[in-house]
N, C-alpha and C positions, 0 to 999 in steps of 0.2 A: 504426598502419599504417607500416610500412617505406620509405623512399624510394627512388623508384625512380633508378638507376644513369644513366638518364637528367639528370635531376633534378640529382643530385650533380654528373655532367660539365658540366651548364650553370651549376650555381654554382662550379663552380672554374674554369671557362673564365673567365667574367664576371667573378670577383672578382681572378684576375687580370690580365686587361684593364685593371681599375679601378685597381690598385695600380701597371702599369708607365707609364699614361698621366697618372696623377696625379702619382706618385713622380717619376719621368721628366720629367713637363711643365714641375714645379713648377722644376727644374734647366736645361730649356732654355728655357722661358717666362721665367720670371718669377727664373732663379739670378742673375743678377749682370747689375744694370740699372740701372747707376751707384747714383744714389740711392734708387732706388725698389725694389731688386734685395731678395730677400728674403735671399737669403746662405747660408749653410753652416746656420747653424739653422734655417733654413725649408726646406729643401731636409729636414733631418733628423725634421722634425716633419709634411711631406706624405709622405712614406713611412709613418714611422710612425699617424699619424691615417687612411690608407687602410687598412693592416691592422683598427683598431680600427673605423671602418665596416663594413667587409666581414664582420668577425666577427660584428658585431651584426646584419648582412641577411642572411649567409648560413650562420652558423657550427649555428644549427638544420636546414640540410640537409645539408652535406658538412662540417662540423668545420672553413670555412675554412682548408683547407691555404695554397690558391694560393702552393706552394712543395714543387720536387720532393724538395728535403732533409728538409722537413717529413714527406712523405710515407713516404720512406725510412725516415727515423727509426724513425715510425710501426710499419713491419712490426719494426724490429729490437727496438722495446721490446715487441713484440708485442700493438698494439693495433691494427692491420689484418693484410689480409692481403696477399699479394702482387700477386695478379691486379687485386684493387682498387687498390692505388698506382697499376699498370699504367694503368690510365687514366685516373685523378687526372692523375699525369706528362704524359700526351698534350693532357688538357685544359688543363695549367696551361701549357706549350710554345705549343700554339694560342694558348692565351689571351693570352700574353705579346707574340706576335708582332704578333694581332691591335691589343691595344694600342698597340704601338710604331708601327703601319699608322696607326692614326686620327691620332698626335702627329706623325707627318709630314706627313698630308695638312692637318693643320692647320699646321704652322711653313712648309711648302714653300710656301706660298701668302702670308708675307710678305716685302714687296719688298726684293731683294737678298737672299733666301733662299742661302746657301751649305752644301753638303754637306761639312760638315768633318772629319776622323778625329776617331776616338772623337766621332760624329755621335748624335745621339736620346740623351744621356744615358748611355750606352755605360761600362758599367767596363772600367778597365785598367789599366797601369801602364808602368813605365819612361820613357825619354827622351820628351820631351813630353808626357805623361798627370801633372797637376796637380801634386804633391810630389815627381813623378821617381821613388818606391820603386822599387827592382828587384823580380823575381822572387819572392826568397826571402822579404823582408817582407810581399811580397802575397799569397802562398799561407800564412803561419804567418798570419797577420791572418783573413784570412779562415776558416781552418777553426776558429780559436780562438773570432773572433764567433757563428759557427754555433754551435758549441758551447755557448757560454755562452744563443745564444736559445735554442736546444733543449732546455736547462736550463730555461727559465721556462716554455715550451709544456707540459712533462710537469709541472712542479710549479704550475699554472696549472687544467689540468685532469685532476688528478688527480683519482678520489675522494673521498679523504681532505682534499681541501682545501676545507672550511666558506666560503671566499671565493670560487667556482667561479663565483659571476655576473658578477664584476670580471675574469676570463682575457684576455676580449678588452681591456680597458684596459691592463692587465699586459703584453700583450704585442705591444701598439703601442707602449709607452713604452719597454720594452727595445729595440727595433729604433731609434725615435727616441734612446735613450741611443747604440747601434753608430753610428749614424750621424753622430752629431757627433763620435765620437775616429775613424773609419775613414773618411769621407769622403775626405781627404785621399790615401790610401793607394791605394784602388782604386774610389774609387767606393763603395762599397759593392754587394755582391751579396747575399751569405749566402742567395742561392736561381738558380740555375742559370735555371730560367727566364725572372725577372727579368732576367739579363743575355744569353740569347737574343734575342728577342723583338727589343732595339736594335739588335742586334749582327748578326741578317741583313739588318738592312735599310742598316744604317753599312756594313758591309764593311771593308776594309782591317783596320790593327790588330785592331779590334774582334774580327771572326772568327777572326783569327790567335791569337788570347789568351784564344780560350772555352773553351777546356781546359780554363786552371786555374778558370774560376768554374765549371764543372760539375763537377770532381774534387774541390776545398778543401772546398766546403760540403756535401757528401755526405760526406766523413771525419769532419769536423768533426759533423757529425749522429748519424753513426753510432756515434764513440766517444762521443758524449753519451748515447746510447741506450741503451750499455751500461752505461757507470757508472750511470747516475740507476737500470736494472733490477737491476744486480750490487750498487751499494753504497747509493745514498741511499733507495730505499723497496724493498730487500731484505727479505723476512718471513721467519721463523725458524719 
């Protein structure tokens, strides 16, 4: 029996809820807490291990995108269609916001709560955003990391690939790998809605700079899409 389109919207709503309020939280909760802070590797291993979750709760109804690049992807390698991304895209937005909604109403409510730029975990960059990167390092970063998880998403659940139970482990470790060399740089995004969802409710910077995290990682997707269909499982 087919799943209903319902169905799918509520598991990519949901799974990413789960991914930006984990990912997220793990950065404003628990990122750097003097000694007890879990640091740049745990910050890169709750991103990662929410994807691998979600994959395993939900990757049997909607293909766990919860990520509009993913989705993208998806049509360009031709394995959806358009009108479906369409509102994967809508649910993964909601979802993100939604997310970033609940890690507020949670952090806002301890004493001395301050609303600070680049607020809820928010990617960015330049002058004050964590290693300072300008512009140009944060857009070739970002669409390069897209690229390369996009790479593992298609050779993950290919077909052809005999390991196809492991995908979702596969490619929570890849994002957890992005995350510890790109943390630094912009936060990490490599999914647009991932850095929506922070970023309406942060404001300032944040909003000012979500261009480039909804432009890089849709390029970056999209040329992955074509190599992995044009060159690496090309049939003759």
């Amino acid at each position: 029996m087919e799943t209903s389109k319902f169905s799918k919207f509520s598991a990519e709503f949901l799974g990413t809820l789960v991914l930006v309020l984990m990912g997220c939280g793990s950065a404003v909760i628990a990122g750097d807490n003097g000694t007890t802070g879990v640091g740049l590797l745990g910050i890169s291993f709750a991103f990662g291990l929410s994807v691998v979750a979600m994959a395993y709760a939900i990757g049997h109804i909607s293909g766990c995108h919860i990520n509009p690049a993913i989705s993208i992807g998806m049509v360009v390698a031709g394995r959806m269609k358009a009108g479906e991304a369409a509102y994967y895209v809508v649910a993964q937005v909601l979802g993100a916001i939604a997310g970033a909604g609940l890690l507020y109403l949670i952090v806002s409510n301890q004493e001395n709560f301050e609303m600070k730029e680049w607020a809820l975990g928010s990617n960015g960059w330049g002058k004050g955003y964590l290693a300072e990167y300008n512009s140009t390092a944060a857009f070739v970063a970002e669409a390069v990391f897209t690229f390369i998880f996009l790479l593992v998403i298609f050779g993950a659940t290919s077909t052809k690939n005999i390991n196809g139970g492991f995908a979702g482990l596969a490619i929570g470790l890849s994002l957890v790998l992005i995350h510890i060399v790109g943390i630094k740089i912009t936060g990490v995004s490599v999914n647009p809605a991932r850095s929506i969802g922070p970023a309406v409710l942060a404001g300032g910077e944040a909003i000012k700079q979500i261009w480039l995290f909804a432009v890089a990682p849709v390029v970056g997707a999209v040329l992955s899409a074509v190599v992995w269909k044009t060159v690496l499982e090309k049939t003759n």
